[in-house]
C-alpha positions as semicolon CSV with decimal commas, in nm:
position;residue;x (nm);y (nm);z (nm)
1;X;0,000;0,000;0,000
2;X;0,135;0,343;-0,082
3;X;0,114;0,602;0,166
4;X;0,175;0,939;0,224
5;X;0,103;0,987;0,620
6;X;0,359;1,077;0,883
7;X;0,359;0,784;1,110
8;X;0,447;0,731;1,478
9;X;0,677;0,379;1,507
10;X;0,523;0,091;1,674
11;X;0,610;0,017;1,992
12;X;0,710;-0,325;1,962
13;X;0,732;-0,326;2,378
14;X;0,507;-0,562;2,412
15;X;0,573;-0,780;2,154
16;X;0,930;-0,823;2,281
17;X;0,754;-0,917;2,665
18;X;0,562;-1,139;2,519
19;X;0,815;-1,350;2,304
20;X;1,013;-1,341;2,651
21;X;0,703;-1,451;2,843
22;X;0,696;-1,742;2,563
23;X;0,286;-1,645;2,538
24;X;0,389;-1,601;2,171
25;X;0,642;-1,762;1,967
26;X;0,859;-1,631;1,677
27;X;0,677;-1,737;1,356
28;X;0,381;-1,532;1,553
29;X;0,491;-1,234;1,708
30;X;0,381;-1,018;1,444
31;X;0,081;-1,148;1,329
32;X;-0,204;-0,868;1,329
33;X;0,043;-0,595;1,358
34;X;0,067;-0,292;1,094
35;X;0,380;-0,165;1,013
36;X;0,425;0,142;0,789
37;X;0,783;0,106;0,576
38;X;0,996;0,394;0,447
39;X;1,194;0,353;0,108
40;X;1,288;0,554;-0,184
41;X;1,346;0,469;-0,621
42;X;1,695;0,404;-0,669
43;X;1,717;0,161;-0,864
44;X;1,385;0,033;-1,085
45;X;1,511;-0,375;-0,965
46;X;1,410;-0,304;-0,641
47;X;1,130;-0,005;-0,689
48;X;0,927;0,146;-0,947
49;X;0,605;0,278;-0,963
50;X;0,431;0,206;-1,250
51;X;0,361;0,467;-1,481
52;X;-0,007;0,430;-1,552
53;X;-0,134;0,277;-1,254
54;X;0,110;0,477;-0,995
55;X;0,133;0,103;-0,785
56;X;0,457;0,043;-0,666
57;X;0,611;-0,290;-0,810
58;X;0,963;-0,438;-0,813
59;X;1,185;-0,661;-0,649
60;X;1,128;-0,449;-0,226
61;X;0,756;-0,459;-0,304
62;X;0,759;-0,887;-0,393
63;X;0,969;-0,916;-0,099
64;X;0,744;-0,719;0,129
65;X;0,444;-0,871;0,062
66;X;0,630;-1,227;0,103
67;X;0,701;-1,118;0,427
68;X;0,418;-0,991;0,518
69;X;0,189;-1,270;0,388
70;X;0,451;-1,536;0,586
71;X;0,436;-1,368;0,896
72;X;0,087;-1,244;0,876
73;X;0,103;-0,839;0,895
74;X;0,021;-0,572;0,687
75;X;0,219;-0,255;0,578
76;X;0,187;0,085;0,433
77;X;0,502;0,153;0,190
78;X;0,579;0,521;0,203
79;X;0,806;0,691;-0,045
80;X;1,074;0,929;0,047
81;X;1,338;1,081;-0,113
82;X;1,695;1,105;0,014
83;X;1,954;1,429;-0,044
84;X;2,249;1,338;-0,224
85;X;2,536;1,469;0,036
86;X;2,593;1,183;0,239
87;X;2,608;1,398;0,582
88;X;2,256;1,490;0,525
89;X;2,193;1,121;0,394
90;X;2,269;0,992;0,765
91;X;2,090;1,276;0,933
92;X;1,777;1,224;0,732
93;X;1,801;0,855;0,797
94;X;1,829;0,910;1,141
95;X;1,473;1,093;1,091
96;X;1,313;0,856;0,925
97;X;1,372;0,565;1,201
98;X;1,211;0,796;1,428
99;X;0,934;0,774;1,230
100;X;0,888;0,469;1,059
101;X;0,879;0,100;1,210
102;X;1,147;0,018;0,900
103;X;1,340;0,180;0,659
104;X;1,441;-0,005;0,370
């Protein structure tokens, strides 16, 4: 799903108490969850959005909804664009973890 929302990170707290508490296991501890994913087009392998439908396709999309079909969550996939000085690159990164539950 493509979206353009600001999005708090999930707190992934109680996940993480629960997978100690063995109440879950690993194959499950995401199941039901909704993450929201940050990446950008670099390279039209991994990303693209298509020109007449504007859905986003490519190698990062397949593998997302593998994993999200395997482990039984959904996610929003929000595009962002990076700056090209690699100072800023780190800095804006640094943003976007604070934002997103994964940045890809």
């Amino acid at each position: 799903t493509l979206s353009p929302a600001i999005h708090t990170p999930t707190s992934f707290c109680h996940l993480v108490e629960s997978l100690r508490s063995g109440s879950v296991s690993v194959s499950d501890i995401l199941v039901g969850t909704h993450l929201t994913v940050a990446s950008g087009i670099w390279n039209p392998f991994f990303l693209r959005k298509e020109p007449h439908t504007s859905k986003l396709s490519g190698f990062e999309h397949d593998l997302l909804d593998e994993f999200a079909k395997r482990a039984r969550f959904t996610y929003d996939l929000v595009l962002t664009e990076m700056p090209a000085n690699s100072s800023d690159r780190t800095n804006s990164l640094l943003m976007l973890f604070r934002q997103f539950d994964m940045v890809t």
